[in-house]
N, C-alpha and C positions, 0 to 999 in steps of 0.2 A: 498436512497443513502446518503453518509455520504459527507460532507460539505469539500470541499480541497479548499487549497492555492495554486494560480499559486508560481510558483517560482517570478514572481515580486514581488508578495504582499509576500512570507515568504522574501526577499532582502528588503524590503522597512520594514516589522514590527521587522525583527531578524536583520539585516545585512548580509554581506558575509560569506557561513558556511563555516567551518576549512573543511569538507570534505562529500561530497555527493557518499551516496553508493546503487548503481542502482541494481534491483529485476532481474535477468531471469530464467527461467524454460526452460525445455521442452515443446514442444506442448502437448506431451502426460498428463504433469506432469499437466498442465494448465486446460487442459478438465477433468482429474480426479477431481480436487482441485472445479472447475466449475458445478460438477456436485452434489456434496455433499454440495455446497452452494446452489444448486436449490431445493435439497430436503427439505431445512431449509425454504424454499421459500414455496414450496409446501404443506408440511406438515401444514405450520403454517398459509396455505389457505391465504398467502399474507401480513399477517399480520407483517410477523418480515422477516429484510435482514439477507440474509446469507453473514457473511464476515469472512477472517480469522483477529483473533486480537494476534500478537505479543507483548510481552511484552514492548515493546517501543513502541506501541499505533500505529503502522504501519495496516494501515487498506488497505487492498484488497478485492477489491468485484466484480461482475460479469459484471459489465459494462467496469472495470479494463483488468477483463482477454479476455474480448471480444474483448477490441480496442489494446490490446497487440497480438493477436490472428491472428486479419487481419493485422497488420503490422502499423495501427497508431501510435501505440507507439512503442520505441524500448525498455521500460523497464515495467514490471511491476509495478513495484511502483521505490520510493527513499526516501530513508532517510539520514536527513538531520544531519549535528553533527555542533554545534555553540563552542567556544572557551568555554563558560562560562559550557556547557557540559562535558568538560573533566575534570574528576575528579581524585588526587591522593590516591591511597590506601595507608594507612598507618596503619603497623602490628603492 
């Protein structure tokens, strides 16, 4: 399982983000996504986690969809946006 920051510890090492953007699914969507991470599991006879990885490094994994599933959590995941993130396009 992959190593997370409570939200203290990213307040205390980042500061206050410009904006936090919360994960939900469907339950359906949750068990599909859950199940295709277990065959990563399986297959690879324990050796390697199955997580999805987004291009901005947002990791979900099965312990994730699990505690999102029974109602532990109300998000999936969250990501986080600090000031020094927002960047301007210039054409």
């Amino acid at each position: 399982m992959s190593q997370r920051m409570t939200l203290e510890e990213v307040l205390k090492e980042y500061g206050v983000p410009q904006i936090k953007l919360d994960i939900h699914a469907k339950g359906s969507e949750c068990r599909a996504l859950r199940e295709k991470l277990m065959d990563i599991v399986n297959l690879s006879g324990g050796r390697e986690q199955g997580y999805l990885d987004i291009d901005c490094k947002l990791y979900i994994d099965i312990d994730d969809i699990d505690r999102y599933l029974s109602g532990e959590r109300d998000t999936i995941g969250e990501i986080y946006a600090f000031p020094d993130d927002i960047k301007a396009y210039k054409g």
